[in-house]
C-alpha positions as CSV (number, residue, x, y, z in Angstrom):
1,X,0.0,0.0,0.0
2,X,2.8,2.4,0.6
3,X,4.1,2.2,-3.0
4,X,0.9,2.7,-4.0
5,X,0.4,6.0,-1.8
6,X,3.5,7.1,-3.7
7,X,2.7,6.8,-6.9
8,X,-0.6,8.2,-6.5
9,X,1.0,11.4,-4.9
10,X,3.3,11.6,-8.2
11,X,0.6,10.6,-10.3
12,X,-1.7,13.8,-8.7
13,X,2.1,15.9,-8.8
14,X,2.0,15.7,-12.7
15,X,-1.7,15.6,-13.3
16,X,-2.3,18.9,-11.2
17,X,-0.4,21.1,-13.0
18,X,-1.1,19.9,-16.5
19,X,-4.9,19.7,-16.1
20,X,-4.8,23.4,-14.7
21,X,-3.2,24.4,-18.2
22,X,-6.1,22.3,-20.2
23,X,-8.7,24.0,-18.8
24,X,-6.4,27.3,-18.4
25,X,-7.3,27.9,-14.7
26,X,-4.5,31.0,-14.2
27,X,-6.9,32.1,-10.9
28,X,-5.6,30.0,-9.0
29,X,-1.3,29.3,-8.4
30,X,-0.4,25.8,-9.0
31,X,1.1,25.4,-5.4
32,X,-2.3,26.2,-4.1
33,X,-4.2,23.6,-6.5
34,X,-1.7,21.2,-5.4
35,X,-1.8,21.7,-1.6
36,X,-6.1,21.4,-2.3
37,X,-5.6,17.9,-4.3
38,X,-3.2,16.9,-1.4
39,X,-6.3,17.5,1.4
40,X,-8.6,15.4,-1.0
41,X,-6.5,12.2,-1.4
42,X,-5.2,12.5,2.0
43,X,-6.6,10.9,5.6
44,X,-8.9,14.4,5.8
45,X,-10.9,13.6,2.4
46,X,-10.7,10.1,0.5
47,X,-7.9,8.4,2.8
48,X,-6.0,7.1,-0.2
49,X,-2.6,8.6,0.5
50,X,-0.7,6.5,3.6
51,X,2.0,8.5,5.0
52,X,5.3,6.5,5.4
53,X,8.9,7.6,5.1
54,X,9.4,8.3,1.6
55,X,6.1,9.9,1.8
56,X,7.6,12.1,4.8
57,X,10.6,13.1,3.4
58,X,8.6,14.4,-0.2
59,X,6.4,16.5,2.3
60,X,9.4,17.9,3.7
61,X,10.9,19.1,0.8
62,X,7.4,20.7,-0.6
63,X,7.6,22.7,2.1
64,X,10.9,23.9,1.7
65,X,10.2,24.5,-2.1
66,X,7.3,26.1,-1.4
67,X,8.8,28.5,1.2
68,X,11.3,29.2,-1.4
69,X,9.2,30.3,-4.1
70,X,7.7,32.4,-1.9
71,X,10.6,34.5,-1.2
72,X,11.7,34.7,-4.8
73,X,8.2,36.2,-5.0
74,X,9.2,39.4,-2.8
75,X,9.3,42.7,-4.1
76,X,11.9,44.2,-1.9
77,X,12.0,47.3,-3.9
78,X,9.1,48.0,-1.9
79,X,10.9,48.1,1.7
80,X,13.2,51.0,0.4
81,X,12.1,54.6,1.2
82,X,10.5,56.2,-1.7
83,X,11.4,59.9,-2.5
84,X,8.6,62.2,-3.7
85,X,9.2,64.6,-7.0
86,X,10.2,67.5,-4.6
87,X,12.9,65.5,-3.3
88,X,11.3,64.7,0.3
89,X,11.2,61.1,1.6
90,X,7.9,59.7,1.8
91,X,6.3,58.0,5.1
92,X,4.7,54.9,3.1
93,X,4.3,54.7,-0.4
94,X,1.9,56.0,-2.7
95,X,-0.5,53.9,-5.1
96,X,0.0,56.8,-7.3
């Protein structure tokens, strides 16, 4: 049953993605569609992912990816003082 949990995992890993490019669902980010089909096959839903160690260390390294991905997705021009046309720094930055 454990090899089984694994290749469905994989199985959902590939599917996920490509099935959210068929039907060109660009709402929603693939990590997020991903982490949702992971709730449904898992104990909380359907029960037909068994965790084991493999299945542990894969879980691990999502989040680490995940968490990375995340920072490459900072704007950290945004955390420098902006300076207004009349050459004064500004308190918090305009939408304008």
């Amino acid at each position: 049953m454990q090899s089984i949990s694994l290749l469905v995992v994989l199985f959902a890993a590939l599917l996920t993605p490509l099935l959210m490019a068929k039907f060109n669902i660009h709402s929603l980010p693939t990590a997020v569609a991903e982490i949702i089909v992971g709730i449904i096959l898992g104990k909380s839903l359907l029960g037909w992912v068994i965790s084991n160690d493999v299945l542990e260390e894969l879980r691990t390294l999502g989040v680490i990816v995940l968490i990375f991905l995340s920072g490459m997705e900072i704007d950290f021009s945004l955390f420098k003082p902006q300076k207004h046309r009349d050459g004064k720094i500004a308190s918090h930055r305009s939408p304008f």
